[in-house]
N, C-alpha and C positions, 0 to 999 in steps of 0.2 A: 434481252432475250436469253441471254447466258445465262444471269442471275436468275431469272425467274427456274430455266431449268435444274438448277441446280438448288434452289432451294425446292422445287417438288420432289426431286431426287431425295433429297436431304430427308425430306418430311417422310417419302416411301421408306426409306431405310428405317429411320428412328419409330415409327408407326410399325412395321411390323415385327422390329425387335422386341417394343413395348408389349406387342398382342402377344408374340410366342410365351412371353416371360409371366404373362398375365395366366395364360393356358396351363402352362408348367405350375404356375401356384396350383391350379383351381385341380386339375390332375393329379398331384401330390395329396391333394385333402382327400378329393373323391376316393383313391386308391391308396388310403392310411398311410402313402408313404413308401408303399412294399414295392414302387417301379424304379424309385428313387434309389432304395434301398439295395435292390437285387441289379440296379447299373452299378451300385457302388462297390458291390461285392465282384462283380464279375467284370475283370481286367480284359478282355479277349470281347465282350459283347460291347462296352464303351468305344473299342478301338474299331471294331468291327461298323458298329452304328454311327460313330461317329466317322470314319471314312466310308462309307456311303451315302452321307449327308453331305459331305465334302465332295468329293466329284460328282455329284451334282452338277451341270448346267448351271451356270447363274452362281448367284451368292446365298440362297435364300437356305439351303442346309446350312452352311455354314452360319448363320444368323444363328439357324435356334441351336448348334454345339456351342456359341458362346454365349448363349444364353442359357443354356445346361452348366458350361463350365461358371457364370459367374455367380450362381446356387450352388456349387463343389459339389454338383452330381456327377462329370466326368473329372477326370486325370488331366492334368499338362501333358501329357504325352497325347491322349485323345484328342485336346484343343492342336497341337502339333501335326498329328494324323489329319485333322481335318481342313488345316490351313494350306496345308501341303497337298492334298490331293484336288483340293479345287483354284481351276485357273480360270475362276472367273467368265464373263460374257465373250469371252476368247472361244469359249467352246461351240456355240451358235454357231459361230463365221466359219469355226473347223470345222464343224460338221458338215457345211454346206458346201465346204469348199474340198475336202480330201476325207470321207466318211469313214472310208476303211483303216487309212493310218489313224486320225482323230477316235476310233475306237481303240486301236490299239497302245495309242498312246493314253486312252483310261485306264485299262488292266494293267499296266505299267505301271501311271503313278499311283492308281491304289494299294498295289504291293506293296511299292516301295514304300507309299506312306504308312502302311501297317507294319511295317519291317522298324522303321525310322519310331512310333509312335511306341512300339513292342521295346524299343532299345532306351528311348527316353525313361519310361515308366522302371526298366527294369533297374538303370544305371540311379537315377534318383530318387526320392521318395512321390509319391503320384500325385501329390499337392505340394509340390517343394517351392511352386511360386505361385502362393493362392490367388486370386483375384483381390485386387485391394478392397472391394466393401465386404468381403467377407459372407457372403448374403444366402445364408443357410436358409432352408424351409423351416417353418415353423408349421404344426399341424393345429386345428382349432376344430379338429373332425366333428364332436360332439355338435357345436353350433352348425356347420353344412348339413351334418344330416338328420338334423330337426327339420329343417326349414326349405331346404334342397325340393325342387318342382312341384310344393305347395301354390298353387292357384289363390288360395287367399291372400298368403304370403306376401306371394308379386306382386300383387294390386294394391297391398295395403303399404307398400315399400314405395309403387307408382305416386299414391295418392300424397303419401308424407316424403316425400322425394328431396333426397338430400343435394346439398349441393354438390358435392362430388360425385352422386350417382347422375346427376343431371348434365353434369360436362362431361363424364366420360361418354355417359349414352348419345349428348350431342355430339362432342368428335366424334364417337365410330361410325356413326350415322352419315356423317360427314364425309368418311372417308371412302364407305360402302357406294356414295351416291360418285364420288368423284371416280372411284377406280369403274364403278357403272359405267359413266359418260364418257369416260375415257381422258378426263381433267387432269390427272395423274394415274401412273403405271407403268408401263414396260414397252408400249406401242414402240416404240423407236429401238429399243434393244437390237444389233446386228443379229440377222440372223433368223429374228421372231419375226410370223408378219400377221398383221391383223389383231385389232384392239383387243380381240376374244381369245389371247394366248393363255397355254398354261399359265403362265405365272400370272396375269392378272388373276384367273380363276379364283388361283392359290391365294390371292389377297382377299378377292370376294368371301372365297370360301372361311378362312380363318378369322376374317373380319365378321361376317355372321355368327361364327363361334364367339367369340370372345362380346359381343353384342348380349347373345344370352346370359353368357357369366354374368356381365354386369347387373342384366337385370334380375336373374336370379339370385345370388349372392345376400346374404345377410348383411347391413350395415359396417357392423363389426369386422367382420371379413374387408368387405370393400375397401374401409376406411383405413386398415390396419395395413394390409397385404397389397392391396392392389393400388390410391391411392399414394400413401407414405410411402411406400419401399418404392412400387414401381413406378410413378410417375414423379414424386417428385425426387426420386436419389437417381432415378436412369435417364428418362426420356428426355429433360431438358439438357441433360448433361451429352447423351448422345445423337440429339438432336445439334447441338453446337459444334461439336466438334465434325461432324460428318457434314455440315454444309461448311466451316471454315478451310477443312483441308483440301473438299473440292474446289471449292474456290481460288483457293491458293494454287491447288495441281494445273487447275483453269488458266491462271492467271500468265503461270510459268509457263505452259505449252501455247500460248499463244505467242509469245516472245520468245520462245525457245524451239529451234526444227528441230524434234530429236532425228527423223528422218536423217536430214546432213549431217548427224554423228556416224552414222552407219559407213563407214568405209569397208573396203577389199579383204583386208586382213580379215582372217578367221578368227582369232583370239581376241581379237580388238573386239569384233560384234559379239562376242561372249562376253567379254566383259560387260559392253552394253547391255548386252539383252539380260544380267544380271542384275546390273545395279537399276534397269528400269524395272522390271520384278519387284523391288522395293517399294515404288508405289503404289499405296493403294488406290489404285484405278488402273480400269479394264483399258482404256481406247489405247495409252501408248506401245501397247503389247502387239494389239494388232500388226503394226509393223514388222515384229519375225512373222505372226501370220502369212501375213503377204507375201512376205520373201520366200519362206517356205514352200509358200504356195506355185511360185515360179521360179522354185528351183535356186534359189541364190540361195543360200543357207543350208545346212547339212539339219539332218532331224536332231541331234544332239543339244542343236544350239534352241531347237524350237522346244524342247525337254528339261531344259536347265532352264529357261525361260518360265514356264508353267510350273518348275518345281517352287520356283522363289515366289511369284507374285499366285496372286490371291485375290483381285477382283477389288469390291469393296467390304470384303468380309471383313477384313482388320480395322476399318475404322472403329466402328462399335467392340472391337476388343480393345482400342486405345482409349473409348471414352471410359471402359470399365477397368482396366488393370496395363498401364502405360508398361510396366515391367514386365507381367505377360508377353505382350505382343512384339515387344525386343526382343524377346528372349525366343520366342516361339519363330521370330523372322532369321533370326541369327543361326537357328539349327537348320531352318529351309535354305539360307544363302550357304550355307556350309554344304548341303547336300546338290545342290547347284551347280556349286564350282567344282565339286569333286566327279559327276553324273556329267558336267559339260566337257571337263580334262580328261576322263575316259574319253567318253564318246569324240573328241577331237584328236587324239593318238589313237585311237583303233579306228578312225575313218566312218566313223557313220554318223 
């Protein structure tokens, strides 16, 4: 039962990375480039867009900034900003559980992360640890907008139906009917109740989108951009590593209480509550939740906890740039320990 969940997990994550990154081609062509363009020029709208995508609820901003960052349409500091300000399906259970602090502790670490993401970009250069495939836009405007919601077009594309337009139009179809029925999605998410949550929405909704691309889209295009770059350089790649590491995180928390780590000492459960921040996965966090929730824990510790971890947003940054995501973790546990040692000498 474990394994099944987590490979539908597995498959939700790497399916809607794939679609975001599919959207962001097909948006780059439609708009010659000029969004791409004018995120790349404006330092303050990357950091800005990008931590609002990040504290976000859920992982799913954080999805499509690293799916900006691995096209070098945003900065390291922005991929920084955005990993730091979202804490992941932690925020569900907070909100249901302490509304009013769990708000306040949004405007908090969005600051902070725009503060932190402002100081990365400024101190280094704003691509200083590219993504390793490097995976620039390429524009082919002329062929989209020949061919772009021509009615003949579609049909003559349906009729002579290649094989890649025909698996991808079967997986999305596929995917549209599962998150439909409720086969895979978020139903179980803390926090969410009811098959018909936002975030399933959000997968319907994108999954329709990206449904038309493919069938609109010229050959050329498909085969080039969407096909080669996106599914065979990203989705098996991020498809494997997102269900190995859950698996593995799986495998450990069931042999391992982190619960009976949690002793008396205040600095001891900062330290835990940091070094479990490192994982990418939501459920072990819970745990300062709960404590927080019933007063065993000072907010500091529930603060430096949300600074470090991130949900499952980092996996899909580790399929794509292993160096990135060290690097971007190592600035968030730096700002952790530093945001938990205040707030543990000044008492709060």
């Amino acid at each position: 039962m474990i394994f099944i969940d987590i490979l539908k997990q597995s498959i939700v994550i790497a399916t809607f990375v794939m679609i975001t990154m599919l959207l962001i081609e097909y948006i780059n062509v439609k708009s010659k480039g000029t969004w791409a363009k004018y995120m790349q020029r404006s330092g303050w709208l990357q950091l800005l867009t990008c931590g609002i995508l990040g504290v976000m609820p859920g992982c799913l901003g954080s999805y499509v900034v690293v799916s900006l960052y691995s096209h070098s349409i945003v900065s390291f500091g922005a991929l920084v900003t955005a990993l730091l300000a979202n804490f992941g399906d932690e925020a569900y259970v907070m909100f249901s559980l302490f509304p009013a602090v769990t708000l306040k502790l949004t405007f908090l670490i969005l600051a902070l992360a725009l503060i932190v993401g402002m100081l990365v970009d400024f101190f280094f250069k704003p691509h200083f640890i590219p993504a390793d495939n490097k995976t620039h836009l390429v524009l082919h405007q002329d062929e989209i907008d020949q061919h772009s919601y021509k009615t003949e077009s579609i049909i003559k594309q349906i009729k002579n139906i290649s094989f890649q337009r025909a698996v991808l139009i079967f997986g999305l179809i596929l995917f549209v009917l599962a998150v439909s029925t409720g086969t895979i999605g978020e139903d179980t998410m803390p926090g969410v109740t009811g098959h018909w949550n936002w975030v399933n929405i959000t997968f319907l909704i994108v999954s329709l989108m990206a449904l038309f691309v493919v069938i609109d889209v010229p050959d050329h295009f498909l085969e080039e951009h969407l096909w080669k770059h996106i599914i065979k350089k990203h989705f098996l790649k991020i498809f494997l590593w997102t269900f190995g590491a859950l698996l593995i995180i799986q495998i450990l928390l069931h042999y391992l209480n982190l619960g009976a780590w949690v002793k008396s000492n205040e600095l001891t459960i900062l330290v835990i509550a940091l070094l479990v921040g490192i994982i990418p996965e939501s459920g072990p966090n819970l745990i300062f939740v709960t404590m927080f929730a019933n007063g065993v824990i000072p907010f500091s510790i529930l603060f430096a906890n949300s600074i470090v971890q991130d949900g499952h947003a980092g996996l899909p940054m580790l399929a794509e740039s292993k160096k990135s995501w060290l690097a971007a973790k190592a600035i968030n546990l730096a700002v952790g320990i530093a945001i938990g040692l205040i707030g543990h000498f000044m008492g709060w």
